[in-house]
C-alpha positions as CSV (number, residue, x, y, z in Angstrom):
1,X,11.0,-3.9,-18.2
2,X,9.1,-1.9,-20.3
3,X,5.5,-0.5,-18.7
4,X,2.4,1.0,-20.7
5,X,1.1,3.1,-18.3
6,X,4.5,3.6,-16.4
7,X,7.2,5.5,-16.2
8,X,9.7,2.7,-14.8
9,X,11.6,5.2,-13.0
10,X,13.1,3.7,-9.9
11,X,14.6,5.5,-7.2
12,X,16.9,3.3,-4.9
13,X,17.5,3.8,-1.6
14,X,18.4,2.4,2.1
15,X,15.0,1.3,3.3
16,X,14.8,3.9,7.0
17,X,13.2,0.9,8.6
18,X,14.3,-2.9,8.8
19,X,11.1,-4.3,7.8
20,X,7.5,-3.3,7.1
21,X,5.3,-5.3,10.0
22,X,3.2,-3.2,12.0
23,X,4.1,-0.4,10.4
24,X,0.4,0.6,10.1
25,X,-2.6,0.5,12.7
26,X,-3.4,-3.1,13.6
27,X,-7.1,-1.9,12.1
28,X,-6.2,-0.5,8.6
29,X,-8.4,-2.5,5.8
30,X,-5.5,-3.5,3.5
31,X,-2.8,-4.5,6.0
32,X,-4.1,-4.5,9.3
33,X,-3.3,-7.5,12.2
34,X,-6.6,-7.3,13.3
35,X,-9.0,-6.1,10.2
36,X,-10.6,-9.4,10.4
37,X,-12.4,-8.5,6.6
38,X,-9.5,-6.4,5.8
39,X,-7.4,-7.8,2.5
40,X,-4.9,-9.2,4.6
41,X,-1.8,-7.4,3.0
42,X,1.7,-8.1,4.5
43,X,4.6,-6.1,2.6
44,X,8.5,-7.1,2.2
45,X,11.2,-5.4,1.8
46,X,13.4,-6.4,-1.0
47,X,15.9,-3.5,-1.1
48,X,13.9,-0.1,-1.9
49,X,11.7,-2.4,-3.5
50,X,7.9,-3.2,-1.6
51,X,6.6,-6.7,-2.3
52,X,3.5,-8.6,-1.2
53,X,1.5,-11.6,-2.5
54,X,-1.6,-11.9,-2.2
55,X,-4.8,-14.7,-3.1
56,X,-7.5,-12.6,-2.8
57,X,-10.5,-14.4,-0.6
58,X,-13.9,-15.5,-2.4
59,X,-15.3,-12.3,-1.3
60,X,-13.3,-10.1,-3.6
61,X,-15.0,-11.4,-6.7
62,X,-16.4,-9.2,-9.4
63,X,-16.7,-10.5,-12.9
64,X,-16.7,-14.2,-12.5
65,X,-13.6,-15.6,-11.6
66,X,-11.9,-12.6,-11.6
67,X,-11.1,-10.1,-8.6
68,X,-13.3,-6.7,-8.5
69,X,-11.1,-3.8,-9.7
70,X,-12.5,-1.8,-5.6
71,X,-10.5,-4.6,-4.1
72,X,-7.4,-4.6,-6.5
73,X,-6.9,-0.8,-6.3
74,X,-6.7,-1.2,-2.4
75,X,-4.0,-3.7,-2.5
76,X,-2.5,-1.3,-5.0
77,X,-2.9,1.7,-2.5
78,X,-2.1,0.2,0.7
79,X,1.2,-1.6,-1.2
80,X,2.3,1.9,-2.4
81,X,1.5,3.9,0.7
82,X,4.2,1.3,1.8
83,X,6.9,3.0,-0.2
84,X,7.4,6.2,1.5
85,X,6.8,4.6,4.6
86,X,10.2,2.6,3.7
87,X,11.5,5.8,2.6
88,X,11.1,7.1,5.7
89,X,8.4,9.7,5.6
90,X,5.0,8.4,5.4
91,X,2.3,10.1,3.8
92,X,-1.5,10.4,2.3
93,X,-3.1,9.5,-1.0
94,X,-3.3,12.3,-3.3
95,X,-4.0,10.5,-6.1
96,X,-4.2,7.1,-7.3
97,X,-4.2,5.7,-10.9
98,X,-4.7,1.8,-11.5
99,X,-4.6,0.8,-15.0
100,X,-6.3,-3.3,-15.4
101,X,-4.2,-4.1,-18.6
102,X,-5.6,-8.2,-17.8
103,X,-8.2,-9.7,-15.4
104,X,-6.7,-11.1,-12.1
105,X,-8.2,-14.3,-11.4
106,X,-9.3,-15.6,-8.7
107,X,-8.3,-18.3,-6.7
108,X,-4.3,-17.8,-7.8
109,X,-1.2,-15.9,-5.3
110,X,-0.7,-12.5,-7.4
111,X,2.5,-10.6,-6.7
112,X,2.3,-7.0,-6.0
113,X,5.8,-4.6,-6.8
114,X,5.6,-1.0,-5.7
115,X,9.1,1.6,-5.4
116,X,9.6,5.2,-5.4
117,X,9.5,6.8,-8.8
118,X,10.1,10.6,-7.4
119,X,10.4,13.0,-5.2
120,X,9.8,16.6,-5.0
121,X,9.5,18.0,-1.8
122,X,7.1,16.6,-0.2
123,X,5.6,15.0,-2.7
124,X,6.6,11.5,-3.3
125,X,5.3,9.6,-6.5
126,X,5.2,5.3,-6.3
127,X,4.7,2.9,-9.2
128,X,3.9,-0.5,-8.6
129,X,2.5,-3.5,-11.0
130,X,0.1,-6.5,-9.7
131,X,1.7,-9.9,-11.9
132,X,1.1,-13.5,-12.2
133,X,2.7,-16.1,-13.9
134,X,5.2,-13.5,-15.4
135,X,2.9,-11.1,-16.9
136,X,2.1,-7.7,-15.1
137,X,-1.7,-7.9,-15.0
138,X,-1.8,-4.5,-13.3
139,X,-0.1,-1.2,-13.5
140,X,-0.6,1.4,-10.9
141,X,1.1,4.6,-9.7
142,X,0.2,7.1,-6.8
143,X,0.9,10.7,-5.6
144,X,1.5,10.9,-1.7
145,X,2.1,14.1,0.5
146,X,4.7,13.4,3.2
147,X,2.7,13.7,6.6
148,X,3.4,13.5,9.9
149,X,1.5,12.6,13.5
150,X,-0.5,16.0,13.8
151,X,-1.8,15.7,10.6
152,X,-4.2,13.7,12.4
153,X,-4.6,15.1,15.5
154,X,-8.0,16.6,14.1
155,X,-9.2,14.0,13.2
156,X,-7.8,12.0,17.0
157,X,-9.7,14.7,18.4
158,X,-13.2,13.5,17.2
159,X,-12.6,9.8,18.2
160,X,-15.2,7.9,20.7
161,X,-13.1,7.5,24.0
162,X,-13.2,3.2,22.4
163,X,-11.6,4.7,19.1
164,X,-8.8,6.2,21.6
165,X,-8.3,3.3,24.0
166,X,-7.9,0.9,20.8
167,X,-4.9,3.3,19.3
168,X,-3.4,4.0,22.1
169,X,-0.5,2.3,21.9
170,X,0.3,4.1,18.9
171,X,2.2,7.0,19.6
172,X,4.1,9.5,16.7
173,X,7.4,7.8,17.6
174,X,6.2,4.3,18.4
175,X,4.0,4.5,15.1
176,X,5.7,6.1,12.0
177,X,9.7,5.8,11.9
C-alpha cells in the first residue's frame, strides 16, 4: 500500500504478549475497562500488527457528521502506544503526528491499523492508518521512548491515598509484560 504521509515500513515480530486486554490501567481514556467517557478502545492482535474498530459515540462530533480531529488523534495514540506494548517494551509519547487526508464520519465502525516502523534504542517509531470502506481516511505515526515502572514512581508518589487504592492491583510485573 502506498501512504502519503507514511513511510510503510513494517517491522514484524512475535507479539511478547498473547493478547492486548488489560494491558493498560482499567482508567486510561482511550482503552480503559472502567473510563466510563473514555473512547472505548479494545486493540487486537493480528500478528505484529494492532487492530481496533471503533464507532465513535455522538459525543465525539466536530464538524457536523464528522468526528473532531481531539478525539481521532487519541484513538490514534492510545492504538499506537499499543505497538510497543506488543513488542514488549512499553513506552511514552514523544511525539505524535496525525495527518486527516478525509473526514471520518460519524455514526460508521472505522478500522484503526498501527505496527512498528523502527527501532533505535530505545526509541521505537509506530505508523498506523484510521480506514473505512477501503480507503485510509487517516494517517498517523508516533515516536515512543521505551519506559519502565519507575518512570512513574514520581509521579505514584504524589497520588491521593484513593489514586493509590484504585491502582493497586497494578504492580510492574502484573502491569507491563
Amino acid at each position: 500500500m502506498k501512504y502519503r504521509f507514511l513511510t510503510g515500513e513494517h517491522l514484524a515480530f512475535d507479539p511478547a504478549v498473547p493478547t492486548l486486554d488489560d494491558m493498560h490501567t482499567p482508567y486510561c481514556w482511550g482503552c480503559g475497562s472502567e473510563a466510563e467517557q473514555g473512547l472505548g478502545i479494545h486493540p487486537e492482535l493480528e500478528g505484529s500488527l494492532v487492530r481496533a474498530d471503533l464507532e465513535f459515540d455522538r459525543r465525539f462530533e466536530g464538524g457536523p457528521g464528522t468526528v473532531h480531529g481531539g478525539a481521532i488523534t487519541a484513538f490514534m495514540d492510545d492504538l499506537l502506544g499499543h505497538v510497543p506494548v506488543a513488542y514488549g517494551s512499553p513506552g511514552v509519547t514523544a511525539r505524535l503526528d496525525t495527518n486527516f487526508i478525509s473526514p471520518v464520519p460519524m455514526g460508521v465502525t472505522v478500522r484503526g491499523k498501527a505496527w512498528m516502523s523502527r527501532i533505535e534504542e530505545r526509541k521505537m517509531s509506530a505508523e498506523g492508518t484510521i480506514e473505512y470502506d477501503g480507503q485510509v481516511l487517516v494517517e498517523a505515526s508516533a515516536l515512543f521512548i521505551a519506559i519502565d515502572f519507575k518512570h512513574y514512581q514520581k509521579v505514584f508518589d504524589s497520588f491521593t491515598d484513593e489514586h493509590k487504592e484504585r491502582l493497586a492491583a497494578y504492580r510492574s510485573g502484573d502491569y507491563y509484560p
